[in-house]
C-alpha positions, 0 to 999 in steps of 0.5 A: 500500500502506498504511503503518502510521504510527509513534506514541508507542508506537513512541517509548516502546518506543524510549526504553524499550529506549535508557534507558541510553544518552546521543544521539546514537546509531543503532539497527536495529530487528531486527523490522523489519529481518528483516520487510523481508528477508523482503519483499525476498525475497517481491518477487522471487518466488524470483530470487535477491536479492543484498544490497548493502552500501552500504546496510547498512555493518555486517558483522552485519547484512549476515550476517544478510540473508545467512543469511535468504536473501540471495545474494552481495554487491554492493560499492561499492569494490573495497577494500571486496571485498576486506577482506570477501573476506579476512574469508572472503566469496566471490561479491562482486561491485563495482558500480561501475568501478575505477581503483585500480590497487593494489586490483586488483593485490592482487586479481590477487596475491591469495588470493581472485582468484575471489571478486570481480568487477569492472565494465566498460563499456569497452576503456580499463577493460579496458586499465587493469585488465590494466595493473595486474593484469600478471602475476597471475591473470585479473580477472574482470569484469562489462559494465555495460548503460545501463538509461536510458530513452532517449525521442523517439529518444534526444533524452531521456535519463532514467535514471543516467548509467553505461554507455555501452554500451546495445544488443545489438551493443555488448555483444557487442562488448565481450564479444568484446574480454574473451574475446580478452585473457588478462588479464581473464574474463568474468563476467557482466552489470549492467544497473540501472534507477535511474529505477524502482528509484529514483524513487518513484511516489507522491511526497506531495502531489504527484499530477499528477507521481505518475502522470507517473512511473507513466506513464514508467516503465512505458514504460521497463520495457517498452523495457528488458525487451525491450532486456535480453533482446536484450542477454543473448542476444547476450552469451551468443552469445559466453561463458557469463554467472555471472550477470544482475544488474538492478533494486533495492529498487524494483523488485525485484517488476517485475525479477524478472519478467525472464526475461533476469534471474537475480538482483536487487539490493537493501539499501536496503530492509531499513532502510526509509528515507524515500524509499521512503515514496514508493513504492506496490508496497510498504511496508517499516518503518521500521527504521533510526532516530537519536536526538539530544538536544534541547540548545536551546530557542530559543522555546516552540514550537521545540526544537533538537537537536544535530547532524542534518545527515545529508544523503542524497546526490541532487539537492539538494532537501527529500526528502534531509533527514532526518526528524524521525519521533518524537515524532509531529507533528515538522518542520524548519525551512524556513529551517535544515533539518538542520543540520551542529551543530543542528537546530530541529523545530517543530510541536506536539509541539516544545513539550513537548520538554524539553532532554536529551530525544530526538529519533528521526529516519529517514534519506533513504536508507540508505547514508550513516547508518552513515558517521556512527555507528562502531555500531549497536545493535540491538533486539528488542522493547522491549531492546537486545540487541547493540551492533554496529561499522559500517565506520566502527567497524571502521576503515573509510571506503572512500569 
């Protein structure tokens, strides 16, 4: 799909609605922001689409996926549930296992025991949670399902390294153990596909490794959905299932599909950061960006701005710097990259850089850039019309 590149009218209209704010600061663009949910939702073709708030980190923005079309909340901590489970959320669910004894304690104690589930994926998580839980209202708790692509009869393994339950029987195994304890109900059922909602099929420059990824993960996608629907029918053979939660921003086109599947995942789609630059399937804008001031001018071909090393997390490698994207024609320095207090850019439009001027860049994934700002303000057109707190402005650093 092709993708409209951003140009020197996209950075005028920029600098135009910022002029009376002083960089570094981050900014949603709503246009894009709004064209991306309404994608999202496209994509999955009428399966619901759970937003997940790691990627967004702002109450106001993740309200208004919400009031766009977006179903419940896929949770990174279980502290974070319950903070937006007492500011009036319900259907949240946490994507990741917990071990915080004293969050699940206060959600067994709490008022909202019935607005948040938790993830599985073994009998010690199960111990834990009913340890922690004694006496309060029964957690309810979702199995989380390997989605791994396990090729040459397992002697490969490519995929996030999450569950260890992966067949039918194991997690029918498990479900059995939730039904026969007190402590704990049976919700639903996780199974994440990271090596396609989370690999770009068209990496830059690199066509020989673009159609290998095409080529794994259609046999993956293959394999899984036979192996979810194999999964799902033997859960449900012993409790009803809430919900199926499965694939992501990347994938959201090819889960949705799934009959075995009744809601997807996604979030990092709504700001469009560089790594979906990769992907074929579909193009969202670029609608997350931050702007740093140029303070150095090193030589007359590079300008260096302050701060930058907003690093995404990953295997360590260029794809999860950020990106110097207006003015056009900007790139890092090989040898400095993003830095933790500055950060050179080259190329031709360095040059006539001045100090005090802006640099807009674009993040390697979504999450991470709101742990760096305490707001966000939000564009319409060619005006800020809201400045917004993220958590970190709220006070509120789960992780």
């Amino acid at each position: 799909m092709t993708r409209p590149a951003l140009d020197e009218s996209d950075r005028l209209r920029l600098d135009r609605a910022t002029a009376a704010l002083e960089a570094p600061f981050a900014v949603v663009d709503l246009d894009a922001f709004d064209h991306n949910a309404a994608d999202l939702l496209r994509r999955a073709a009428g399966t619901p689409v759970r937003l997940v708030t790691k990627s967004v980190r702002a109450r106001a923005l993740q309200e208004r996926a919400l009031r766009a079309g977006f179903r419940g909340q896929l949770c990174f901590t279980l502290r974070e549930a319950l903070w937006l489970a007492d500011l009036g959320a319900t259907d949240l669910v946490v994507a990741y296992p917990t071990a915080d004894r004293a969050a699940l304690r206060a959600l067994a104690h709490g008022p909202h025991p019935d607005a948040v589930a938790v993830m599985v994926d073994s009998r010690a998580h199960l111990d834990l949670i009913e340890a922690a839980a004694a006496g309060g209202a029964p957690v309810r708790v979702a199995i989380d399902v390997d989605a791994g692509w396990w090729p040459l009869r397992g002697r490969v393994r490519i995929g996030a390294k999450r569950s260890p339950v992966r067949t039918p029987q194991q997690a029918a195994s498990l479900a059995a153990e939730i039904v026969a304890r007190a402590g704990v109900r049976l919700a639903g059922l996780m199974c994440y596909e990271a090596q396609i909602a989370g690999v770009g099929d068209a990496p830059p420059g690199r066509a020989p490794l673009g159609a290998a990824i095409r080529s794994m993960q259609r046999a993956s996608a293959r394999e899984l959905a036979a192996r979810r629907a194999a999964v799902v029918a033997a859960v449900r053979a012993v409790a009803p299932l809430a919900f199926v939660n499965g694939g992501g921003t990347g994938s959201a086109h090819r889960t949705a599909a799934e009959p075995a599947v009744t809601e997807i995942a996604a979030g990092s789609g709504l700001f469009g950061p560089t790594l979906f630059d990769a992907y074929r399937a579909f193009a969202p804008r670029p609608a997350a960006f931050f702007a740093l001031p140029v303070v150095r001018r090193p030589s007359p071909a590079v300008a260096t701005v302050l701060g930058g090393g907003y690093l995404a997390s990953g295997p360590a490698g260029a794809d999860r710097l950020p990106r110097p994207a207006l003015p056009p024609g900007l790139r890092l320095d090989r040898a400095e990259g993003a830095g933790e207090v500055q950060t050179p850019v080259l190329g031709a439009a360095a040059a006539g850089l001045r100090l005090g001027d802006r640099v807009w860049f674009r993040h390697a994934k979504a999450g991470e850039l709101c742990e760096r700002f305490a707001s966000l303000h939000l564009i319409a057109g060619d005006e800020v019309v809201d400045e917004v707190p993220t958590y970190r402005g709220e006070g509120r650093t789960f992780l």
